[in-house]
C-alpha positions in Angstrom: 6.8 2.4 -5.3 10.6 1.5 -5.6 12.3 -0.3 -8.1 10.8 -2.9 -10.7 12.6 -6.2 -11.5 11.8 -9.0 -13.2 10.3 -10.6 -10.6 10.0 -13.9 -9.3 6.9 -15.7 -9.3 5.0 -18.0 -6.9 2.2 -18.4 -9.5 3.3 -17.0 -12.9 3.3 -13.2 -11.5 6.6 -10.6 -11.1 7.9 -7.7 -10.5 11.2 -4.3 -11.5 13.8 -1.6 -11.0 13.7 2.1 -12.1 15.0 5.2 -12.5 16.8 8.1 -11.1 14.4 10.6 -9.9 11.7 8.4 -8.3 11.4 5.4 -6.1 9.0 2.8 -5.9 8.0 -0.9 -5.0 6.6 -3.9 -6.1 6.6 -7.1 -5.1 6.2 -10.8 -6.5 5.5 -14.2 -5.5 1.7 -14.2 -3.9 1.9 -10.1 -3.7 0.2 -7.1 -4.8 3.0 -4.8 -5.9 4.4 -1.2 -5.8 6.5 0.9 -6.8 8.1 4.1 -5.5 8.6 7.8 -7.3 11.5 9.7 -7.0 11.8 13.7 -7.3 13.0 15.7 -10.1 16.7 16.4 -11.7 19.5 15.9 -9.3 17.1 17.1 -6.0 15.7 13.5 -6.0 16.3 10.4 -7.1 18.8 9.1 -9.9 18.6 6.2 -10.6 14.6 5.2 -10.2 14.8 2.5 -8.3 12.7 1.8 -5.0 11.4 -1.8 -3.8 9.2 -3.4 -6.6 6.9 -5.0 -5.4 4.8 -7.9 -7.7 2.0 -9.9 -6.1 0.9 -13.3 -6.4 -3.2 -13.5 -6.7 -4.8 -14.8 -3.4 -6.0 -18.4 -3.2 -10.0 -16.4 -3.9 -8.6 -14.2 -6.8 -9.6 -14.4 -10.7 -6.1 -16.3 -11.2 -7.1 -19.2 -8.9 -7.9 -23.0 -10.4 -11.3 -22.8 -11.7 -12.1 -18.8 -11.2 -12.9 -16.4 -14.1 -13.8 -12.6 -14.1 -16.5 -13.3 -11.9 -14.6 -13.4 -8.6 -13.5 -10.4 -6.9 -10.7 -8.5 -9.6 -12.3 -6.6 -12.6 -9.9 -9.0 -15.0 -9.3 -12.7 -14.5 -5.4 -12.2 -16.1 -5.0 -8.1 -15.4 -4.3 -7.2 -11.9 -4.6 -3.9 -10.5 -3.9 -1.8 -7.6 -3.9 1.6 -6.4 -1.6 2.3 -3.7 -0.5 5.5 -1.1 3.3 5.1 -0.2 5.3 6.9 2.3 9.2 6.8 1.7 11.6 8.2 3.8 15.7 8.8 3.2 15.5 7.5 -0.5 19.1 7.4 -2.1 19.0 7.4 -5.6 19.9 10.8 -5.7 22.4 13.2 -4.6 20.2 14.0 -1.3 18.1 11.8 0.5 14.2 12.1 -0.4 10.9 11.8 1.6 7.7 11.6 -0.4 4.2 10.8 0.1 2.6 9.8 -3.0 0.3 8.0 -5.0 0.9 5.0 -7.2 -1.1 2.8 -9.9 0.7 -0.9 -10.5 -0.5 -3.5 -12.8 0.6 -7.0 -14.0 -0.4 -10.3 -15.0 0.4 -13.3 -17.5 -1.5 -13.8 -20.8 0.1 -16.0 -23.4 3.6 -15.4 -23.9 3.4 -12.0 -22.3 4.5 -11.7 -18.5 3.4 -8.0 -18.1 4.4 -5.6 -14.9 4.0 -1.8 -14.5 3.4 1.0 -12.2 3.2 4.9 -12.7 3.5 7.1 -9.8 2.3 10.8 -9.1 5.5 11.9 -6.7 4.9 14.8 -3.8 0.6 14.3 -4.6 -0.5 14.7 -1.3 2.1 17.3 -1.5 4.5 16.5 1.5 8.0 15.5 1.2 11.2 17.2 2.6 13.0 20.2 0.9 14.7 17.7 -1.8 11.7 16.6 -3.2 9.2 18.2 -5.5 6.5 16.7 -7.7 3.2 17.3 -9.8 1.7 20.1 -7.9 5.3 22.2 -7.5 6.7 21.9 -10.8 8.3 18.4 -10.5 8.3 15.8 -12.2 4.2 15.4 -12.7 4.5 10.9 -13.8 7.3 8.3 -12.7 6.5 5.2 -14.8 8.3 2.3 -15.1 7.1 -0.7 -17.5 8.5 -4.4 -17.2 7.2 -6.8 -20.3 8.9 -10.5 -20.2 8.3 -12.1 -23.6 8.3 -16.2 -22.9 11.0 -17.7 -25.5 9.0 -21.1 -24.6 5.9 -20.0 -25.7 6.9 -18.1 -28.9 8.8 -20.8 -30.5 6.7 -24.0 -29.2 9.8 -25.5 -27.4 10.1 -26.4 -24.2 13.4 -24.9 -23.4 14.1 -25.5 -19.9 16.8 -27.6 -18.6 18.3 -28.4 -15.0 16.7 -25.6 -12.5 16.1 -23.7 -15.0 12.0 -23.6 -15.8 11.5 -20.9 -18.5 13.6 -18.3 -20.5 12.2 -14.8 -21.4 13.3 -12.0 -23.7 13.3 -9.4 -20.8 12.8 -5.6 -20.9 12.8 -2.6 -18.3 11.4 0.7 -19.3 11.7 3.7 -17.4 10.7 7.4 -18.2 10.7 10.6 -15.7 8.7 13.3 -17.2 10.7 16.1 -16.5 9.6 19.1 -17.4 13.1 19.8 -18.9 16.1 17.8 -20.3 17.8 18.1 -16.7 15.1 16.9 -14.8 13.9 14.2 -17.1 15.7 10.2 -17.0 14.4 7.7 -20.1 16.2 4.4 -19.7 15.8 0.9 -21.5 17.1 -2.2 -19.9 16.8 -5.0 -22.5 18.1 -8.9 -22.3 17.4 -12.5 -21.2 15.8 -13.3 -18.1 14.7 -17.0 -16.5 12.7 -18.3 -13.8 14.0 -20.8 -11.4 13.1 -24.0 -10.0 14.2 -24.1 -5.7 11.9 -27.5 -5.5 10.8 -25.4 -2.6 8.1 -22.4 -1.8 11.0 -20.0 -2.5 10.3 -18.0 -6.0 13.4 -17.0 -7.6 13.9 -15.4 -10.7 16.9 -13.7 -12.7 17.4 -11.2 -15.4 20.8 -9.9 -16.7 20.0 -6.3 -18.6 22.0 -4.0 -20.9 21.8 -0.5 -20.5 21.0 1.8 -22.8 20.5 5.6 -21.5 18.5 8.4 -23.4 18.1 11.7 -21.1 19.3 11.3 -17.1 19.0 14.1 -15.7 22.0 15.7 -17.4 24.5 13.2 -16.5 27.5 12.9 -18.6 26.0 8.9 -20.0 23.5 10.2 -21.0 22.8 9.3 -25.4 24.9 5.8 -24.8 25.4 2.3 -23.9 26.3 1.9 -20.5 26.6 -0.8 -18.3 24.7 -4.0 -17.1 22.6 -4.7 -14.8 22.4 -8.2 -13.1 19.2 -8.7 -11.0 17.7 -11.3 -8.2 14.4 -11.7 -7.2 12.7 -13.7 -4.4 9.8 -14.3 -2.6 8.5 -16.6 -0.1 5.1 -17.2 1.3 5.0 -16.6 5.4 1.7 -18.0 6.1 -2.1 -17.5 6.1 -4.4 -16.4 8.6 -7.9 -17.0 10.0 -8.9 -13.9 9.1 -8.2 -14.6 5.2 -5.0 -12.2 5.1 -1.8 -13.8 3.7 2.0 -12.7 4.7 4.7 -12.5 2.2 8.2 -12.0 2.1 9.7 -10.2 -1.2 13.1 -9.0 -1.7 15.4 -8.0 -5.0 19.4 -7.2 -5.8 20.2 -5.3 -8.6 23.6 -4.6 -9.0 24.8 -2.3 -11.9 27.8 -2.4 -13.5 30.4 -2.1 -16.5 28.9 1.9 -16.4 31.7 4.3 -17.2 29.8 6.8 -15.4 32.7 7.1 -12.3 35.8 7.4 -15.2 36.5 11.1 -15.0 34.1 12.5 -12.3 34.8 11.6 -8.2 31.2 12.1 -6.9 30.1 9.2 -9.4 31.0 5.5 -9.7 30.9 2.5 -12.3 28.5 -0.1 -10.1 26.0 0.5 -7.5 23.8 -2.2 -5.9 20.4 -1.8 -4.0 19.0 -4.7 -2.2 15.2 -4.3 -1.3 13.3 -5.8 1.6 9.2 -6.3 1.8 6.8 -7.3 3.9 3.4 -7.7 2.2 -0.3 -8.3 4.9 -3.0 -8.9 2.3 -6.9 -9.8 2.1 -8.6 -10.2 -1.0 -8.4 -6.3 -1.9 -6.6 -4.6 1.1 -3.1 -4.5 1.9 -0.5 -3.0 4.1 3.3 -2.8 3.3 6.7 -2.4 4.8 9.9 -2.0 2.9 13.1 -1.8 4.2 16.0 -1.1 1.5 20.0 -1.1 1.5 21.5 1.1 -0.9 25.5 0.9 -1.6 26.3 4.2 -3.9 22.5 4.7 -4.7 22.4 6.1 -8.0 25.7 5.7 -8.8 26.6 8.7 -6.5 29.8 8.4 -4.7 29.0 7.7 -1.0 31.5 10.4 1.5 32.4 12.8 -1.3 31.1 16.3 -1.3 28.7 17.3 -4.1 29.5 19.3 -6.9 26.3 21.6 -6.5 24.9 22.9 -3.5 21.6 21.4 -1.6 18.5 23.3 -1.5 19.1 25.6 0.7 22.6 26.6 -0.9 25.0 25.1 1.2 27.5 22.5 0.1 26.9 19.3 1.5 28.4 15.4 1.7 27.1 12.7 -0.9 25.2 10.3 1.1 24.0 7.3 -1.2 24.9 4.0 0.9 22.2 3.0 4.1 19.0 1.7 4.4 15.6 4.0 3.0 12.0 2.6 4.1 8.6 2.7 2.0 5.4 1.9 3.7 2.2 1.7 1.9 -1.9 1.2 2.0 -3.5 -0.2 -0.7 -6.6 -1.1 -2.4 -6.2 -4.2 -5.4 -9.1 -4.6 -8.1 
């Protein structure tokens, strides 16, 4: 549903950050997660990100002391869940988006492999506002987004961890549009070392630090390169629990890009942009509800008050608006 990080985990589960023509979310730390989709070439997104949302398993699920396969999920290590999200004033493109679509997330931890990744359909249920466009009106038809963590720990045998820090992972972040052309069509890899962190408390916090290296993106002048770093921060924290067997979770993530030289020779761009991501996550054994409120600061790396260098959908020239707050809000089902 929004962006994927490497997420942190309450009970060896996380979550990611994504690309430029999609949002989504996901969430980590006792969650189910999501992601969001963006819309195609520079009329939606640009820099894939929404909230990522990762879930930790409930207390009943396959993941709990003593369950298998036999409890309630279809896999006692593979999570799964299928999710409709409404987003509204998305900016990680050059005009805010609003999409309702639909998303499949899975993750989970098996051996050394800490696995997260969602695809969305953007525009399915074929609403959104006159920036957005998706499978059924010659949009982008997939958003995916793929997060593997390889444990160092596990790979070499060694316990590696020292002070607050628990574990260390070889960390990756893999996200393709599928455009239907080169302009409408972002494939990015994020790829370096990520840990997770000991708060001696019910916080979850985790941290990855990323280099970028950018294939197609939606025609932007980086596109073919290195560029840049990302730096990202996730954390979660457990609300409470309910008579009624529904749990309440916090989630939020920063990532802040920089080092791009993506702003050098064009105004209506810039070198760093940072989106911090909010959730709220009410969820029984299968059903869940979810709010996410996000804060964007040049969204996309799109210069926030300059005027864009190509006209809006209806053909009239119009100001960049990447920094302020976007929502997601989603209903899902988790199997």
């Amino acid at each position: 549903m929004i962006e994927r990080l490497a997420w942190p985990r309450v009970d060896s589960v996380r979550p990611a950050d994504g690309g430029i023509r999609h949002s989504r979310l996901t969430l980590a730390a006792g969650l189910g997660a999501m992601l969001l989709a963006v819309s195609p070439a520079w009329a939606a997104d640009d820099q894939g990100g929404a909230p990522v949302i990762e879930q930790e398993t409930p207390d009943e699920g396959p993941t709990a002391e003593g369950q298998t396969a036999d409890g309630p999920y279809l896999s006692d290590w593979y999570h799964q869940n299928l999710t409709v999200i409404g987003s509204k004033n998305i900016r990680f493109g050059p005009q805010q988006v609003d999409d309702i679509y639909l998303e499949y997330e899975f993750f989970g931890r098996k051996g050394p492999l800490d696995l997260y990744g969602y695809i969305d359909f953007p525009k399915f249920f074929g609403v959104g506002n006159a920036a957005d466009s998706g499978i059924f009106d010659k949009g982008s038809p997939v958003f995916m987004e793929l997060e593997p963590r390889l444990s160092i720990d596990d790979m070499t045998g060694q316990d590696l961890s020292f002070g607050p820090f628990k574990e260390w992972f070889v960390a990756f972040d893999y996200i393709f549009d599928w455009g239907h052309t080169t302009e409408s069509r972002q494939n990015t890899l994020y790829a370096g070392l990520g840990t997770d962190i000991d708060t001696g408390s019910p916080l979850g916090l985790s941290f990855n630090l990323y280099k970028r290296r950018q294939w197609e993106n939606y025609g932007a002048a980086n596109e073919h390169s290195w560029d840049g770093y990302r730096a990202q921060l996730n954390y979660s924290y457990p609300l409470g629990s309910f008579d009624n067997g529904a749990s309440l979770v916090y989630v939020g993530f920063t990532n802040h890009d920089f080092g791009s030289d993506l702003g050098d020779n064009d105004p209506t761009r810039t070198n760093e942009s940072t989106v911090a991501t909010n959730v709220l996550l009410y969820q029984f054994t299968h059903l869940r509800f979810m709010a996410v409120a996000r804060y964007f600061h040049n969204g996309g790396q799109w210069n926030d008050g300059e005027m864009a260098p190509f006209p809006n959908s209806h053909g009239d020239s119009f100001e960049l608006r990447s920094t302020g707050w976007g929502y997601y809000f989603g209903v899902g089902w988790q199997f």
